[in-house]
N, C-alpha and C positions, 0 to 999 in steps of 0.2 A: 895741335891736339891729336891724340893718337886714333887709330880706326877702332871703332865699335862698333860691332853689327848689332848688338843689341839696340843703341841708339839710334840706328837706321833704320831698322824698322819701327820704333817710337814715333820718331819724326814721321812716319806717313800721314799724310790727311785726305782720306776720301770720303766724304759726305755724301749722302744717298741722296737718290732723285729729289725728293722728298725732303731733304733735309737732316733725312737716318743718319745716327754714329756709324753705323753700316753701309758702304757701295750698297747698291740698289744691285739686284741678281738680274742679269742681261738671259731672260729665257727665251731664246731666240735662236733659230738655229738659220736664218739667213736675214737679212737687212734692206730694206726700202731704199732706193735711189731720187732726188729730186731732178735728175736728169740723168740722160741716156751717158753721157760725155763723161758724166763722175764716174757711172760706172767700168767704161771702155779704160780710164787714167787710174781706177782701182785695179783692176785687173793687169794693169800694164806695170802697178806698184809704182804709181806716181804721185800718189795719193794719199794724206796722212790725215788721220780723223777720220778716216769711211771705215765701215766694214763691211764685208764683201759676205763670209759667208762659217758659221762658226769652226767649221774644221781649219780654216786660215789663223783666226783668232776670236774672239768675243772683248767685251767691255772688262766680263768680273775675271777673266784668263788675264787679260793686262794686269788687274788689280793686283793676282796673287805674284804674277809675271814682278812687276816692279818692284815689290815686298821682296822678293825671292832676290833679285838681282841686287838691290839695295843693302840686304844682307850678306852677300858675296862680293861687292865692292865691284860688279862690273856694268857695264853701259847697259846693258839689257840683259834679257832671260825669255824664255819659252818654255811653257808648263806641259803636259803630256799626258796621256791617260793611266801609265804607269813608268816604273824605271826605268826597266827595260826598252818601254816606248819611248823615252830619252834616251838612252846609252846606242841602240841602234841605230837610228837614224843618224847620232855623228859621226860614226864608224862609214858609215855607207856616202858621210856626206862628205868625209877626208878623204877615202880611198877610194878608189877604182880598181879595176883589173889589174894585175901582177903587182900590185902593189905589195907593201910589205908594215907589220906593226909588231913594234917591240911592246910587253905586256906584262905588269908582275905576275908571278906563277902562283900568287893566292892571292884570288879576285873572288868575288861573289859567283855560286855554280850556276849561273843563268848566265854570266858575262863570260866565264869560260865556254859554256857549251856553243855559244852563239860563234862568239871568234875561233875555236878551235872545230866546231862539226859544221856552220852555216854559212860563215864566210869564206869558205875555202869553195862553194858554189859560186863565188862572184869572183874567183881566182884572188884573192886577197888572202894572204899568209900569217902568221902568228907565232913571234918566239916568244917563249915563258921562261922569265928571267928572275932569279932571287932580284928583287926590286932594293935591297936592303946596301948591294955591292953594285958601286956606279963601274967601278971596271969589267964587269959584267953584262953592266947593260950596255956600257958603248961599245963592247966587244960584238954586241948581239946588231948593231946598225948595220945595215948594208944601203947600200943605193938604191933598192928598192922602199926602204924604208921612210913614211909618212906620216907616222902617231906614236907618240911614247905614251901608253896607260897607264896605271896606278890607281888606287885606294890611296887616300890618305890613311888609314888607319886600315889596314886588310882584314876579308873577313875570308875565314873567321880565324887566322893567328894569329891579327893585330900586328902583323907584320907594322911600324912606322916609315915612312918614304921620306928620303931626303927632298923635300920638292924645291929647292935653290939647287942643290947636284943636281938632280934630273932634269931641272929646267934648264940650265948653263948646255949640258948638254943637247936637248933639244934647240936651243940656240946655235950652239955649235956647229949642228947639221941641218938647220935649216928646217926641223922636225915640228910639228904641233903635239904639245902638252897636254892631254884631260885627263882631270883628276877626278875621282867620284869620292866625293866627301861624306857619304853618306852615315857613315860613323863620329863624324865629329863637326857638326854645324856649330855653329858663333864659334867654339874652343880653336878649329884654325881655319885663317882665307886663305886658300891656295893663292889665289891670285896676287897675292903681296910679295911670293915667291914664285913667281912668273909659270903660275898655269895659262893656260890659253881659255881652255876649256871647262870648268866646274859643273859637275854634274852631281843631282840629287835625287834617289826615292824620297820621295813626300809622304810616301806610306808609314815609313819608320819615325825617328825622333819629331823632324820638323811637327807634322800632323801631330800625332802623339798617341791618338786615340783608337789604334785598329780598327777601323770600320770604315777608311777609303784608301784607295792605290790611287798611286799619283808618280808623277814622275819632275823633273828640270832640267833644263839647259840654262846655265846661266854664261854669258861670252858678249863680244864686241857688237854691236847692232850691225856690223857687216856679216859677221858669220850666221845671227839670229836671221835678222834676215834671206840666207841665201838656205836656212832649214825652211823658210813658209813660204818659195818662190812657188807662185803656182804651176810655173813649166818645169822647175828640176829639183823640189827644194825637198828632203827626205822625208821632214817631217809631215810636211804638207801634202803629198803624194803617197805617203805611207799610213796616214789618218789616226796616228795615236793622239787621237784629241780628249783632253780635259772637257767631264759634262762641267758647265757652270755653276751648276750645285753643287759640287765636289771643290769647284775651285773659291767659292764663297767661305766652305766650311773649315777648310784649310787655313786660307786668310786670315777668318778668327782664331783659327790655336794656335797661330803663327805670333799671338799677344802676349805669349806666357812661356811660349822656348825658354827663354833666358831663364826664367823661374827655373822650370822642368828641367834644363840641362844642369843648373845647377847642385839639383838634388841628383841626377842620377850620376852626378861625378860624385860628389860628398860619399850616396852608398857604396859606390863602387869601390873607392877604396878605402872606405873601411874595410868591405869582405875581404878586399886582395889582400890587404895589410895581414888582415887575422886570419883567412886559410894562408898564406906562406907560412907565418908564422907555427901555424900547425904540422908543417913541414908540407903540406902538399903543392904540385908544380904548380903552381899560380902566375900566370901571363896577363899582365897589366901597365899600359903604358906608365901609368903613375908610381910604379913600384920602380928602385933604381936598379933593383937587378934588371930590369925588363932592359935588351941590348940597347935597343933607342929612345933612353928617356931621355937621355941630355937633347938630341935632336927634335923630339916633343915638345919639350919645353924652352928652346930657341922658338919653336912657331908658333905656340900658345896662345893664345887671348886667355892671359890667368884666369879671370876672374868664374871662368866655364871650367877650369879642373882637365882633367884625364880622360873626359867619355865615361857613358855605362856601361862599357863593352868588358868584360873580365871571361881570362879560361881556365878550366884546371882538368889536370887528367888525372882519372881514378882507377888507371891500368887496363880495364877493359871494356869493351859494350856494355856487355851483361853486368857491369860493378856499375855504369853510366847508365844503363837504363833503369835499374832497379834504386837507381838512388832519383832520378827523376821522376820516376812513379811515385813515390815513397815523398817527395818534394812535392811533388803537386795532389798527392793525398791529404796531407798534416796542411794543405791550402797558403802554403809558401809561394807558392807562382804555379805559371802555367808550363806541360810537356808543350811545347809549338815554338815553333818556326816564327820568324819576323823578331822586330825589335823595337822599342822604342816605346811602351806600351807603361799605364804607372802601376803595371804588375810586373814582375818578375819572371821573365820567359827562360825557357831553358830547352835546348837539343842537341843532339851528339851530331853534329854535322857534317861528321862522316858518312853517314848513312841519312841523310835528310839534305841541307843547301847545300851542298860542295859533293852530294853523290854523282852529280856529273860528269867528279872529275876521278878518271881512270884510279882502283886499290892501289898501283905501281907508284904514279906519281903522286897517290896523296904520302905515301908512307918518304917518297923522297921529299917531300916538302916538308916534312914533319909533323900533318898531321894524322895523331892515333885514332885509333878504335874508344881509346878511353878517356880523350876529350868533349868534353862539355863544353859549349858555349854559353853565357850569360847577359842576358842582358840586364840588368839590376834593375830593378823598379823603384817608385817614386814613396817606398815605405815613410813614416816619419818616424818610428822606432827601430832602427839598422840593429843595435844591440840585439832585440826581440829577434828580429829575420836571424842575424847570425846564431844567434843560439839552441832555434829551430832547427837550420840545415845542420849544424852540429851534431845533435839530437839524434839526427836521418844518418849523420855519417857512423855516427859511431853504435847506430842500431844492424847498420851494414858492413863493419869492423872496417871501413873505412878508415877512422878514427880510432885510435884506443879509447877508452872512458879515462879522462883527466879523474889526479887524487883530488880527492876536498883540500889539501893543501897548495895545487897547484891553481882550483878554481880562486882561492881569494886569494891569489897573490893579484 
């Protein structure tokens, strides 16, 4: 039978103290010992079943911990207080001094500024490599080199990664793989093409709901482990802990992903379908212009689509901000930043998530000033949404106004 993450997480069963369809919420931020000796064999990590003290772990962080992992297909998982509070602590906990990491060159602008302005403090280096060209990236390997990073889905050009190439190659050299999946959960498991490392914002798709940050480490129970050692462990030592209310609420919207991912692929391409087809640059995995659909859909889990992720450039800022205005006036979606939300978010990301990364090299990487990013919302009339931004564009000569001839064709 083949892997489902959706049925993975189905299959969980945790019953609350009580007997609740709900885990019981562990509000506890440290744990009673019935002897001195449990506690000295916790502390030493000899101990499974104890909890020592919530920045370690809690009860309801395993709960969402195991969902999370189980949906990524790997041994364990480690939840966080945000993504970044994830994607940090593996960086720090791979490398050491003169170390060296190979990195797509569009990565989300918190994971570039970190590895190009903060790790260069712990003498730890960073090449940024078109992730799309493997001769590239193993040209970029040196013997310093400890980490191959990646987006599965880049934000925000949607760049697609080979992850069976870049894994063979980190094989090759002896290199550890993390991927941050954070654009396309259940649609593909890194780890079926040999990521090491799978990493998630919980703020975006998974959660759904804008109103928590969260982060994941999903990997082998050696590497989770040696993040929560209480003498070296990054995560553990670094304190980006998950509140347990946070990790409860997560849990719950973690029941309906598979619903929610499914409409936000179904909108998406519709819109990419119908703005290309209006002639404008429309960047979407599901589209066959898009350079890497076939490699998309080699790692697929159909039945999840493309992602909600779509872009299109409108030539300039000022043509991209006044049609986002203008979008989020007529109450099409919101002007803001994040994703995964069942409204319709929209920002020119040049000047917002990826302003961190230097005018020079975004314009080498290809992205404009008059790119928009989308995340498409969880609408049930797509036709309506399209017809709306339509509307917006062509009140902004974005669009020509289509003949009454062309409309009922």
């Amino acid at each position: 039978m083949s892997f489902n993450p959706a049925n993975k997480i189905q299959d969980l069963q945790n019953f609350g103290e009580y007997g609740g369809v709900n885990p019981s919420i562990s509000d506890s931020s440290t744990y009673t010992f019935m002897s001195a000796k449990t506690m000295f064999d916790t502390f030493e990590g000899n101990t499974d079943g104890c909890y020592l003290y919530s920045r370690h772990t809690s009860p309801t962080n395993l709960h969402l911990s195991s969902a999370l992992a189980a949906m990524e297909g790997t041994e364990t998982a480690n939840v966080a207080a945000s993504g970044m509070g994830a994607i940090t602590p593996v960086i720090l906990q791979l490398c050491g001094a003169g170390d060296h990491i190979v990195s797509s060159r569009t990565i989300y602008g918190g994971t570039y500024a970190f590895l190009k302005n903060f790790a260069p403090r712990f003498n730890v280096s960073t090449s940024f490599v078109d992730i799309t060209k493997l001769d590239i990236v193993e040209a970029a390997i040196t013997e310093q080199t400890k980490v191959l990073y990646c987006e599965t889905v880049s934000n925000p050009l949607l760049e697609v990664a080979d992850l069976k190439g870049i894994s063979d190659l980190a094989k090759k050299y002896n290199l550890k793989l993390v991927v941050d999946n954070t654009f396309s959960p259940l649609a593909i498991t890194p780890i079926k093409f040999g990521a090491d490392v799978v990493i998630h914002s919980l703020t975006k798709f998974i959660n759904g709901s804008s109103d928590t940050v969260g982060g994941v480490v999903c990997g082998t129970e050696e590497f989770i482990n040696s993040l929560k050692d209480v003498n070296d462990g990054a995560s553990m030592l670094l304190g980006s802990t998950m509140d347990s209310l946070r990790a409860s609420s997560i849990l719950k919207n973690m029941r309906t992903l598979h619903i929610r991912m499914k409409q936000h692929s179904h909108n998406a391409m519709y819109l990419a379908q119908k703005f290309e087809s209006d002639g404008l640059k429309t960047v979407y995995p599901g589209l066959s212009s898009h350079p890497s659909h076939e490699i998309y859909k080699s790692m697929m889990n159909a039945a999840f689509g493309f992602g909600g992720m779509l872009t299109i450039d409108v030539g300039s800022l000022t043509k991209a901000n006044e049609l986002m205005e203008l979008m989020q006036h007529k109450n099409i979606g919101y002007l803001a930043v994040s994703l995964g939300f069942y409204k319709t978010l929209f920002s020119a990301p040049g000047s917002s998530t990826s302003s961190e990364i230097p005018e020079e090299e975004q314009a080498q990487m290809g992205l404009s000033d008059g790119l928009i990013r989308f995340s498409i919302g969880l609408d049930d009339d797509i036709e309506r949404t399209y017809s709306m931004i339509r509307e917006c564009m062509q009140a902004l000569h974005i669009l020509s106004p289509k003949s009454t001839l062309e409309e009922t064709i």
